[in-house]
Biotite code that builds the C-alpha atoms (Angstrom):
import biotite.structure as struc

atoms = struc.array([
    struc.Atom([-22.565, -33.787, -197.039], chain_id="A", res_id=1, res_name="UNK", atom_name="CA", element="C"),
    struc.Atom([-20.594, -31.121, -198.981], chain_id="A", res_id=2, res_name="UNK", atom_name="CA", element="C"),
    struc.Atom([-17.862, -31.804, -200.985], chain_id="A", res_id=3, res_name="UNK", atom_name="CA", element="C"),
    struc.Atom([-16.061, -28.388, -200.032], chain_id="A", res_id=4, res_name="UNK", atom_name="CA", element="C"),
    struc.Atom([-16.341, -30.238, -196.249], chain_id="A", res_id=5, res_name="UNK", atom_name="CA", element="C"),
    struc.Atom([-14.187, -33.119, -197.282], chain_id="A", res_id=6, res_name="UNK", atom_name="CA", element="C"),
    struc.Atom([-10.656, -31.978, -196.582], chain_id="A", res_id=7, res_name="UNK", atom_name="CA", element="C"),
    struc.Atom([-8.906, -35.390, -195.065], chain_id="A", res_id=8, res_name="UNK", atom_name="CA", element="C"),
    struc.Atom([-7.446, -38.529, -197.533], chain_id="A", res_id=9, res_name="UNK", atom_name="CA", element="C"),
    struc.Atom([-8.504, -41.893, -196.379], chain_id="A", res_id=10, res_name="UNK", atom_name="CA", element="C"),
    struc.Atom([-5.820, -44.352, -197.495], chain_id="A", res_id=11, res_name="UNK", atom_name="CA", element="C"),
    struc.Atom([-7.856, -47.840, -197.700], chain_id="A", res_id=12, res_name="UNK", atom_name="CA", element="C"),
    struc.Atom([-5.962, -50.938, -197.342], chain_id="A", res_id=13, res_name="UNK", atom_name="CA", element="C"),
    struc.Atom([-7.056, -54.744, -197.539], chain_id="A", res_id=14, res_name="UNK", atom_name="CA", element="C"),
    struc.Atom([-5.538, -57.785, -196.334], chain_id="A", res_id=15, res_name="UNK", atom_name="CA", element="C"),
    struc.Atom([-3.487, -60.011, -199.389], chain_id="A", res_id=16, res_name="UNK", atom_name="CA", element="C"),
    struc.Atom([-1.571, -63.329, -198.729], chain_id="A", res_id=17, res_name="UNK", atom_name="CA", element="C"),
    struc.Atom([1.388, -63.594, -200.992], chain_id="A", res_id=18, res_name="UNK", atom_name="CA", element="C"),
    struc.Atom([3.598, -67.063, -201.262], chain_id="A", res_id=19, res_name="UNK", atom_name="CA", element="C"),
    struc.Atom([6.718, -66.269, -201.351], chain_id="A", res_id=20, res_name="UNK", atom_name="CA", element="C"),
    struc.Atom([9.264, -68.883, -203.923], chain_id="A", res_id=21, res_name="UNK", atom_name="CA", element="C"),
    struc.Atom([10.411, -70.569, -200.632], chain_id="A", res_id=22, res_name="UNK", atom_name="CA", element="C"),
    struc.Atom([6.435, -71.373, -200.483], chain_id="A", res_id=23, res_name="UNK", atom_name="CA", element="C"),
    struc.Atom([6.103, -68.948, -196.907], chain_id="A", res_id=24, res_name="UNK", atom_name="CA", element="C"),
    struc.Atom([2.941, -67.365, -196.668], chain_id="A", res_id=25, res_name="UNK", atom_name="CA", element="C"),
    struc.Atom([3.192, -64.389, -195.828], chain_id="A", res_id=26, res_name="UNK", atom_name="CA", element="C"),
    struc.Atom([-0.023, -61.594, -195.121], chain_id="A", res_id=27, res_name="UNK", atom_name="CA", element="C"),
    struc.Atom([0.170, -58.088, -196.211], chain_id="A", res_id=28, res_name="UNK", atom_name="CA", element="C"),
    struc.Atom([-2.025, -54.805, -196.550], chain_id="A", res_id=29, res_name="UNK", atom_name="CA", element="C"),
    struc.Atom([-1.916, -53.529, -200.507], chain_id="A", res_id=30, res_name="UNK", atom_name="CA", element="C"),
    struc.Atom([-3.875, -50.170, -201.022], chain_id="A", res_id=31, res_name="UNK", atom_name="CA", element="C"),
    struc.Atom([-7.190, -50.544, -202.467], chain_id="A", res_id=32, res_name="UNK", atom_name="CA", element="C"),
    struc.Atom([-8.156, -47.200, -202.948], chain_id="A", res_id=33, res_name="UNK", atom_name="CA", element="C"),
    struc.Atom([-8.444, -43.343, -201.609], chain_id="A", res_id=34, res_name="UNK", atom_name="CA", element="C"),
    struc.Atom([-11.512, -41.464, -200.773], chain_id="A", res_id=35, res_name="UNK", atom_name="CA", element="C"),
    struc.Atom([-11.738, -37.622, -199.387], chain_id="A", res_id=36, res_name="UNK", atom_name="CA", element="C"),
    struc.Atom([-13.690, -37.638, -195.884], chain_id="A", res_id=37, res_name="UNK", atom_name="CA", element="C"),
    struc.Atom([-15.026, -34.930, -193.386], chain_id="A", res_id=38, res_name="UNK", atom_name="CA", element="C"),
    struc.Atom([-13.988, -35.581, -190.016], chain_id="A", res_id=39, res_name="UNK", atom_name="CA", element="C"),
    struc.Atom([-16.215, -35.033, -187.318], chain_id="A", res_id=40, res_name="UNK", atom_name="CA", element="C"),
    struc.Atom([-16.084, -33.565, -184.212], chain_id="A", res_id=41, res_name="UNK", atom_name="CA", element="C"),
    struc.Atom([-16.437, -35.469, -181.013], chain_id="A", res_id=42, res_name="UNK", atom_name="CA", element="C"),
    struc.Atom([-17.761, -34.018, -177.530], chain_id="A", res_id=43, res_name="UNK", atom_name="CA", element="C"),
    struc.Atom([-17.552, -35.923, -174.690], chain_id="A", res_id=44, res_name="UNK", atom_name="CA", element="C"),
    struc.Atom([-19.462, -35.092, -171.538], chain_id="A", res_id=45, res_name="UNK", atom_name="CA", element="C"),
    struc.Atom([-16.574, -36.256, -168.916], chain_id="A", res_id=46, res_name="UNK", atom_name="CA", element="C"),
    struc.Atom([-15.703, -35.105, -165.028], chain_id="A", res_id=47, res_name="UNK", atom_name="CA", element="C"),
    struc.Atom([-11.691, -35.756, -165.927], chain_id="A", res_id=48, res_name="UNK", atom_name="CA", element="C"),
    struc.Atom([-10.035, -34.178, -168.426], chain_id="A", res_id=49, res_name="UNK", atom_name="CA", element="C"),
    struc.Atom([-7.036, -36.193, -168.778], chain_id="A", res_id=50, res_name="UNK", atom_name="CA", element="C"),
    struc.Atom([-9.384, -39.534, -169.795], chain_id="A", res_id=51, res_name="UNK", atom_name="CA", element="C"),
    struc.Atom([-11.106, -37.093, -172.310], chain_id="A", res_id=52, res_name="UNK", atom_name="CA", element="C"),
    struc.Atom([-7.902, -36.444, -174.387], chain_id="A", res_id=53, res_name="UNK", atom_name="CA", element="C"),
    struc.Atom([-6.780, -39.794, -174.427], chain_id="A", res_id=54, res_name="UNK", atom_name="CA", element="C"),
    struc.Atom([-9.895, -40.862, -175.697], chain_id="A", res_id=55, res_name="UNK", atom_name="CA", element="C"),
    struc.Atom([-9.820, -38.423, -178.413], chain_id="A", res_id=56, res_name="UNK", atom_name="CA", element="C"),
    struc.Atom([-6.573, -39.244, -179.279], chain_id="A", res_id=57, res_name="UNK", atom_name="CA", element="C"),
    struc.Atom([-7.343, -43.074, -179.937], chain_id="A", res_id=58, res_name="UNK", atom_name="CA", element="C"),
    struc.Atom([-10.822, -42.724, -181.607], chain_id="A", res_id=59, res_name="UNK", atom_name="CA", element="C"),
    struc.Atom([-11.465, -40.509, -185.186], chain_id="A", res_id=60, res_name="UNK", atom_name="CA", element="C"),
    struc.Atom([-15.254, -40.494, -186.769], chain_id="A", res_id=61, res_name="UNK", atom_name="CA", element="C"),
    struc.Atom([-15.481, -39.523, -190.698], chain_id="A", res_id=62, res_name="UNK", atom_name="CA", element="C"),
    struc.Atom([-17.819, -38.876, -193.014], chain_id="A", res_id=63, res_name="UNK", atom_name="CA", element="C"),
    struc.Atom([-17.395, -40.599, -196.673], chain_id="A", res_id=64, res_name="UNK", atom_name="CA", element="C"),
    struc.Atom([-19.380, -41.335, -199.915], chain_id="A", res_id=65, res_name="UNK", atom_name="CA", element="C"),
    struc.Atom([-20.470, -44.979, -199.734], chain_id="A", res_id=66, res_name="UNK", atom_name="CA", element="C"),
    struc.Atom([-17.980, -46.588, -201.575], chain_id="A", res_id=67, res_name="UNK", atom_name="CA", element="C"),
    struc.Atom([-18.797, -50.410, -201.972], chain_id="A", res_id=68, res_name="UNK", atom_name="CA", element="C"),
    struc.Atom([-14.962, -51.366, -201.425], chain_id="A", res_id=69, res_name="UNK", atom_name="CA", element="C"),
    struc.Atom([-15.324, -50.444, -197.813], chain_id="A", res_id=70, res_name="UNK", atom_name="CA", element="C"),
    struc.Atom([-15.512, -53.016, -194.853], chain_id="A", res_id=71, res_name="UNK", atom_name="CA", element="C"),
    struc.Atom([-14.763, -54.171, -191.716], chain_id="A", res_id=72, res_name="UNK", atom_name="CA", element="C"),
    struc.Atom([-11.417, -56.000, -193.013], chain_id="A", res_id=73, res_name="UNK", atom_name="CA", element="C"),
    struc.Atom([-10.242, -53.079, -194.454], chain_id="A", res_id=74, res_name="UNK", atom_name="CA", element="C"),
    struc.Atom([-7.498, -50.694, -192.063], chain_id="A", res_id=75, res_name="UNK", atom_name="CA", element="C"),
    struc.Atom([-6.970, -46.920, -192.841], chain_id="A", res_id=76, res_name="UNK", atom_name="CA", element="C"),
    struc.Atom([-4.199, -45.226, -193.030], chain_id="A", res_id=77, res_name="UNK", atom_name="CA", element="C"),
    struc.Atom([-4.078, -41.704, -192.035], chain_id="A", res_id=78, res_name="UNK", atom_name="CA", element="C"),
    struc.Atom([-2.372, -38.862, -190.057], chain_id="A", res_id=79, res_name="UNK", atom_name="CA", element="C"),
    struc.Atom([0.564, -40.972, -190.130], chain_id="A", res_id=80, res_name="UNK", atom_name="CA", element="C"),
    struc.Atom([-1.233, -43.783, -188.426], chain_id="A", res_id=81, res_name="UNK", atom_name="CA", element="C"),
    struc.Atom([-2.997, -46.963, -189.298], chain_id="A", res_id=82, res_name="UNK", atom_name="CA", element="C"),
    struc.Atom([-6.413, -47.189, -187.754], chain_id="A", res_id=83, res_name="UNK", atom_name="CA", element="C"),
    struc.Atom([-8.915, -49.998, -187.949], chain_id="A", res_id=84, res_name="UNK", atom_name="CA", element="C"),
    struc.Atom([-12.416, -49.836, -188.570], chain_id="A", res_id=85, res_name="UNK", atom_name="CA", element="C"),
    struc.Atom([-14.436, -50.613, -185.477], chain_id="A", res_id=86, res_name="UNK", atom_name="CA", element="C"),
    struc.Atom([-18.446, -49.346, -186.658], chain_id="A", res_id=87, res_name="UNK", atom_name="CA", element="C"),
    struc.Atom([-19.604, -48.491, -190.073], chain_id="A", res_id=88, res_name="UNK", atom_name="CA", element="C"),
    struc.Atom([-22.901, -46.894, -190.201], chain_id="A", res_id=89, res_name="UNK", atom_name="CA", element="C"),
    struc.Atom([-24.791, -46.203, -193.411], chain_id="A", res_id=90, res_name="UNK", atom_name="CA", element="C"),
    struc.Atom([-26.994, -43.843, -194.856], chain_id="A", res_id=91, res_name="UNK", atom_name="CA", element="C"),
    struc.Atom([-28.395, -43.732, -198.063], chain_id="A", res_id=92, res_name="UNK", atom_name="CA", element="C"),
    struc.Atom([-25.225, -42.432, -200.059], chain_id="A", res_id=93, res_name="UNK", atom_name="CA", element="C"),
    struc.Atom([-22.590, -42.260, -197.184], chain_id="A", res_id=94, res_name="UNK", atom_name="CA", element="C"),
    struc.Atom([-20.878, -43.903, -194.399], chain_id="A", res_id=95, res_name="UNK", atom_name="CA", element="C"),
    struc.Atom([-19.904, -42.803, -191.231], chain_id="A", res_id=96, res_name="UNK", atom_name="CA", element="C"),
    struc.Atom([-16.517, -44.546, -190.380], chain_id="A", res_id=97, res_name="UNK", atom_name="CA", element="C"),
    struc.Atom([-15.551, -44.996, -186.116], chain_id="A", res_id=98, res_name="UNK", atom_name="CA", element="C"),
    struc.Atom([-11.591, -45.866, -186.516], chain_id="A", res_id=99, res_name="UNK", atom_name="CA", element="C"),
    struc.Atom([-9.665, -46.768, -183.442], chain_id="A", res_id=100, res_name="UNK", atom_name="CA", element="C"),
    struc.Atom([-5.679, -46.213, -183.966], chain_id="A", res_id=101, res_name="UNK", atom_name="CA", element="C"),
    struc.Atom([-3.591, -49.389, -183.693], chain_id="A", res_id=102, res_name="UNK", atom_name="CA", element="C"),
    struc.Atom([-0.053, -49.960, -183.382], chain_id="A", res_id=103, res_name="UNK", atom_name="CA", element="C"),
    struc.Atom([1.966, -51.896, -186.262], chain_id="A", res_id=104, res_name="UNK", atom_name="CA", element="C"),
])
């Protein structure tokens, strides 16, 4: 992976639960950290061509450096969006990141 590739900012966010002076416990998302990615390109072999962009539209793959602050209860934010991490794959120095977009 090239670092001249990596064009997009991942915005990583975990989950915190703050108590609030009333004693309310409340859950939030702080940032944990940014990373540059590569996003890939997706092909889909598919007869209908409507189903194919709104596919596309949900679902992003990246490309990052394997950063050990990465996992499944972390949510991206990106593009404006927040997107959750549905499949991490690994290979020796990088991860490849499936997000699925999710409304908040």
């Amino acid at each position: 992976m090239r670092a001249g590739l990596m064009r997009d900012v991942l915005v990583f966010e975990s989950p915190v639960e703050e108590t609030t002076p009333s004693g309310f416990v409340r859950k939030e998302y702080k940032e944990v950290f940014r990373c540059r990615a590569y996003r890939k390109k997706q092909s889909i072999v598919s007869g209908d061509e409507r189903a194919k962009e709104e596919f596309l539209g949900q679902m992003a793959v990246f490309q990052v450096r394997a950063y050990p602050k990465i996992d499944y209860q972390c949510r991206v934010r990106w593009a404006n969006c927040v997107w959750e991490i549905k499949m991490i794959e690994q290979r020796p120095g990088e991860l490849t990141l499936t997000l699925k977009k999710i409304d908040v």
